[in-house]
N, C-alpha and C positions, 0 to 999 in steps of 0.2 A: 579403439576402432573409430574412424575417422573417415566418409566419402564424404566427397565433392564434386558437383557438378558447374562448368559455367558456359554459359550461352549467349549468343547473340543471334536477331530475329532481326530482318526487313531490314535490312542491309548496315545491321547495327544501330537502328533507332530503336531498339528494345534491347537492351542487355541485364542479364543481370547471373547472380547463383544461387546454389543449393548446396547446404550442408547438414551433414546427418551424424552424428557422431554416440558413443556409448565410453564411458570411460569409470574404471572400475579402481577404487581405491582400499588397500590393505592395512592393517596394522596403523589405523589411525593413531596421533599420538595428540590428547586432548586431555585438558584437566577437569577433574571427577571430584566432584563435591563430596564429604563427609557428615554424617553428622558430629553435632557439636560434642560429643562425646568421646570420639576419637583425640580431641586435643588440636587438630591441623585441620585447617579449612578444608584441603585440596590436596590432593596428588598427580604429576602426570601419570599416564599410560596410555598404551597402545590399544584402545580398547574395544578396536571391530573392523567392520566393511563398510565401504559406501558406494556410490553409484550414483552418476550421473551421466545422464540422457538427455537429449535433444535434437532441435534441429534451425535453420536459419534459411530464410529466404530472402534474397535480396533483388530488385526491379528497379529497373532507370531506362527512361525512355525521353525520345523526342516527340511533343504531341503534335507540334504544327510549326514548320520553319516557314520562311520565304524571304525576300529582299528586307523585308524592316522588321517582322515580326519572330520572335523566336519564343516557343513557351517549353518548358522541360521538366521531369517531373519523377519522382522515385520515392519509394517504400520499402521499409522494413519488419519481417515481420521473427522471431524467434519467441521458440518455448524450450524451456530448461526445467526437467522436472529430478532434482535429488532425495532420492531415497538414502536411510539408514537402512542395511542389511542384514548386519550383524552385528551383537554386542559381544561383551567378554560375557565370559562364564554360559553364553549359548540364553542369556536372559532374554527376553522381550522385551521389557520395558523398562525405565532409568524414571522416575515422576520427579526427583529433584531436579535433575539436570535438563528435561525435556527431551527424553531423546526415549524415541518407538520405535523397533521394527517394523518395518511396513512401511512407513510415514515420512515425510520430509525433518531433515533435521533443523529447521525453523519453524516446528507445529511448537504450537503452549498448548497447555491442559488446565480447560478451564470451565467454567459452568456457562452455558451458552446463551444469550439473552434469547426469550422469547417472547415478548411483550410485557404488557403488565396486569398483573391477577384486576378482575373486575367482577362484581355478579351476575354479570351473563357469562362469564365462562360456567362449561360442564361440569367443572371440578372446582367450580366456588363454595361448593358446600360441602366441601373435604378440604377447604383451607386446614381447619384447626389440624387436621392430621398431616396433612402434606407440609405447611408449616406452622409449625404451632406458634403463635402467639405473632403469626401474619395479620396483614391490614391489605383493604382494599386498595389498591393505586403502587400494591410494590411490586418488587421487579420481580417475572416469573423465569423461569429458565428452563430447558428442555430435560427432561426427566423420560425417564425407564421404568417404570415398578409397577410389579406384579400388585394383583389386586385379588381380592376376598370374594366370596361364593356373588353378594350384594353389588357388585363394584366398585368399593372402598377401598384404598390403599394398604398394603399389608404395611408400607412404612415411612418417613416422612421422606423430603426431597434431602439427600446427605453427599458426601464424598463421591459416592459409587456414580451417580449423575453427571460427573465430569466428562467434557467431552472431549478430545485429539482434535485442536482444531488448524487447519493447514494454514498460511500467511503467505504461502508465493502465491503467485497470480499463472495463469494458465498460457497468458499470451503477454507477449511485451512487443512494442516497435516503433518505430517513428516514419516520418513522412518529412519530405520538402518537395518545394516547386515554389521556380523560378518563370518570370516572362520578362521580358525584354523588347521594346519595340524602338528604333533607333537608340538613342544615347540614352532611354531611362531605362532601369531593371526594377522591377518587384521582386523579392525572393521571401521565402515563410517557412519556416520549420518547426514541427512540433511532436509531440511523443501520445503516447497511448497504453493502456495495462488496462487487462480485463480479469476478472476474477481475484481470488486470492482475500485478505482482510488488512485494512488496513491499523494499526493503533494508534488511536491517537490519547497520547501521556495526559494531555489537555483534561480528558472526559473520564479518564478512569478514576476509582477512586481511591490510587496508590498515592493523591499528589495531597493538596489542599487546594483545589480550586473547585470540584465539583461537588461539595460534599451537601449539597442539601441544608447546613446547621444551621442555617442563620446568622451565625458570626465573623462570617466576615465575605468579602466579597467573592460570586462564584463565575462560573459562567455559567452565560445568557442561555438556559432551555428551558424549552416549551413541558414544563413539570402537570405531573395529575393532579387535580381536584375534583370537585363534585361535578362542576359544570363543566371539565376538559377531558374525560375519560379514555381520548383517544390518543392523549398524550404520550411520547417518547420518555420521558424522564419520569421516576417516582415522585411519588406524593413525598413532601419536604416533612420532617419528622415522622416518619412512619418506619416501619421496622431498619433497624440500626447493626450493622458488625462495626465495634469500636465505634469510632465518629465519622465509620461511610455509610452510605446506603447499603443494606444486605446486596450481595451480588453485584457491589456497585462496580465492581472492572470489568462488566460487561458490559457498560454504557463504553467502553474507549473503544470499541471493535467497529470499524464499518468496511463497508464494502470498497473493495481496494481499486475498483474500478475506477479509469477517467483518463480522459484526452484535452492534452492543452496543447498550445503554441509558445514555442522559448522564443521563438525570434522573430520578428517581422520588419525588411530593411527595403527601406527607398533607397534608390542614388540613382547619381544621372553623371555620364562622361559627356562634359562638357567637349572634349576636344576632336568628339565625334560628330559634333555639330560644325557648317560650313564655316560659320561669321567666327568660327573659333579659328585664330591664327597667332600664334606666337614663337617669335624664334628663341625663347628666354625658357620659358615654359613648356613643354614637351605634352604633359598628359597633365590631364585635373579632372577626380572626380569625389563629389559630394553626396554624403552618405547620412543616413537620419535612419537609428533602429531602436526600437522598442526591445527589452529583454524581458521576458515573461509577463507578456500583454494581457492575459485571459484566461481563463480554464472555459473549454466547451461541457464538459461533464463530468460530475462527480458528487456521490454524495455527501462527500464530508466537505467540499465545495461550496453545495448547495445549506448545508445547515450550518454552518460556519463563516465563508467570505473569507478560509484559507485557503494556501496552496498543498494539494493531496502530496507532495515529491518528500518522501522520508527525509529528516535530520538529523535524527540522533540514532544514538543505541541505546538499548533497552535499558540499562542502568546509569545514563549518562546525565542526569539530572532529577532534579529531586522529583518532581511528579511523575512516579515512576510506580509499578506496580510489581517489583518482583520479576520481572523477565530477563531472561540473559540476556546477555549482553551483545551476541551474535543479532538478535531480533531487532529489526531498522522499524522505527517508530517515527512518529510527527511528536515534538514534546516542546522545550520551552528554548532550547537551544534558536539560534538565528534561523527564521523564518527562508524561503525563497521571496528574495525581492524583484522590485520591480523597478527597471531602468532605460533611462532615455537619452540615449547618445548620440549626438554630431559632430560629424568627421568630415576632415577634406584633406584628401590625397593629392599630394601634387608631385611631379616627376620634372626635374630641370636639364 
C-alpha cells in the first residue's frame, strides 16, 4: 500500500510531497544459525513475516527573488520503521540470530549501560549480591529483580537482564539552500538522524583498543578513579570478562543522533559579469567546495572528533563485538573524509 500526495503553494514557490506507504513481506528466505552441534553453521529458510512502514515528506521553496538576489531552499524529512512479525514454528524470539517479534530486525540483545556502580548509589550495599566479587568504578547496567521481604536482591545481575535494544533512528533527512546574488552562488547541503543507537566497533570491548589492560595502547577515555567518580569509562583493572572490562560492549552504544553538512560550495559565473566578453569562451565558472566540513551535533562527535555516518558492518573487521552483519556500525574500516576541491568550468 502506497499514497502520494504532491503540491504546490503561492504560485509554485513552495512545492513539495507526501508519502505514506505499508509494505508487508512473506516467506522471508534468510540464513539461520545453528548450534555448533549440528555439524553446519547455517541453513537457508523461509523463516516469517516482515513489515515495513513509513512515510516521507519532501519541501522546496523560493524564499526571496528579485533582479540580483535569489535565495532557495528545501527539506527532507522520512521515518521507516521495520518490524519482525512472524517467525517460523509461530516462536518469538531467535537470541542467536537477533531477531524478535515485536521489534525491528536491526535490535541486538545486549546488557544496557547504566553508568557506573559508585557508593552513593542505593544498591551499593548489595554489590556483593548483585555482583559478586564487583568493584567500585565498574560498569552497572539496567537490571529487573525481584527482591526479598528487607530490599535485598533475590539474585545477582545475570542473562535474564538483557535488553532488546532498537538501532534505527526515528527520523532521518536532509536539507540544502542555495543564494545566489548576481554571478556568485552559495549553496550548503547537509543531513540529520534523530534517535536510534549508534555502535561504535572503536569502544566496545569485542576489538582490542578499549580494553582498560594496560598493555598496550587504547583509546582516549575519561575512565574512573577515586578523584573522577563521574566518569564514563571503568575503573582500569577492575572487574574483568576475559581481557575486557565486564559489560565492556556497552561502552560502543551511543546516541545515534546528529546533523552535519556534506557540502558547502562557492562559485561565481564570471560570464555573468559585464567586463566579461569573449568570442572564444562562451561560459566560465569557478567553483571551491568543501566535502564533509563539520558535524553540528552529535555525541559520539563530541567525545570523539569523528564522523557519526556508519562504515562498516557488524562483522566487517576485527574490533567487532559479535553483531550480525546486517547491523551498520562506525569501526576501523575508512573513516568519512574530509575534502577540498577547485574546479573551473569552462564552455568554448
Amino acid at each position: 500500500m502506497n499514497y502520494g500526495l504532491d503540491f504546490g503553494l503561492f504560485s509554485n514557490r513552495l512545492s513539495g510531497s507526501f508519502e505514506y506507504y505499508v509494505q508487508h513481506t512473506k516467506d522471508v528466505l534468510l540464513s539461520v544459525g545453528l548450534p555448533s552441534t549440528a555439524g553446519v553453521g547455517s541453513y537457508m529458510a523461509n523463516i516469517g513475516e516482515t513489515q515495513n512502514k513509513g512515510w516521507e515528506l519532501n519541501l522546496n521553496g523560493t524564499i526571496f527573488q528579485n533582479n540580483d538576489w535569489t535565495i532557495d531552499a528545501g527539506v527532507n524529512f522520512y521515518s521507516n520503521k521495520n518490524e519482525l512479525v512472524k517467525l517460523a514454528s509461530d516462536q518469538k524470539r531467535d537470541e542467536g540470530n537477533g531477531w524478535f517479534v515485536g521489534h525491528s530486525i536491526n535490535a541486538i540483545y545486549d546488557y544496557e549501560y547504566d553508568g557506573l556502580w559508585n557508593s552513593n548509589d542505593p544498591d551499593f550495599k548489595y554489590l556483593d549480591i548483585l555482583e559478586p566479587g564487583g568493584n567500585e568504578g565498574m560498569i552497572k547496567v539496567k537490571y529487573n529483580i525481584e527482591r526479598n521481604a528487607d530490599g535485598s536482591p533475590k539474585r545477582a545481575i545475570g542473562p535474564d537482564d538483557r535488553q532488546i535494544i532498537e538501532v534505527d533512528p526515528k527520523l532521518q533527512g536532509g536539507f540544502n539552500a542555495r543564494a545566489a546574488w548576481k554571478g556568485l552562488d552559495l549553496s550548503i547541503i547537509g543531513a540529520f538522524k534523530c534517535g536510534g543507537k549508534l555502535i561504535s566497533t572503536l569502544h566496545t570491548a569485542g576489538g582490542y583498543l578499549n580494553m582498560l589492560s594496560g598493555r598496550r595502547g587504547n583509546v582516549d577515555v575519561d575512565y574512573w578513579t577515586e578523584n573522577n567518580k563521574g566518569a564514563k569509562y571503568p575503573k582500569p583493572g577492575g572487574v574483568q570478562s576475559s581481557d575486557n572490562p565486564k559489560y565492556g560492549s556497552t561502552l560502543g552504544l551511543f546516541d545515534g543522533s546528529y546533523c552535519k553538512i556534506r557540502t558547502i560550495t562557492l562559485g561565481y559565473n564570471f560570464d555573468s559579469a559585464k567586463w566579461f566578453k569573449n568570442d572564444v569562451l562562451k561560459t566560465c565558472r569557478a567553483y571551491f567546495t568543501v566535502q564533509n566540513p563539520f558535524v553540528i551535533s552529535s555525541e559520539y562527535h563530541k567525545e570523539t572528533g569523528l564522523d557519526p555516518e556508519t562504515n562498516s558492518y557488524g562483522d566487517q573487521n576485527q574490533a567487532v563485538a559479535g553483531y550480525n552483519h546486517r547491523i551498520l556500525v562506525v569501526g576501523t574500516n575508512t573513516p568519512q573524509t574530509r575534502s577540498f576541491i577547485f574546479g573551473l568550468n569552462m564552455t568554448f
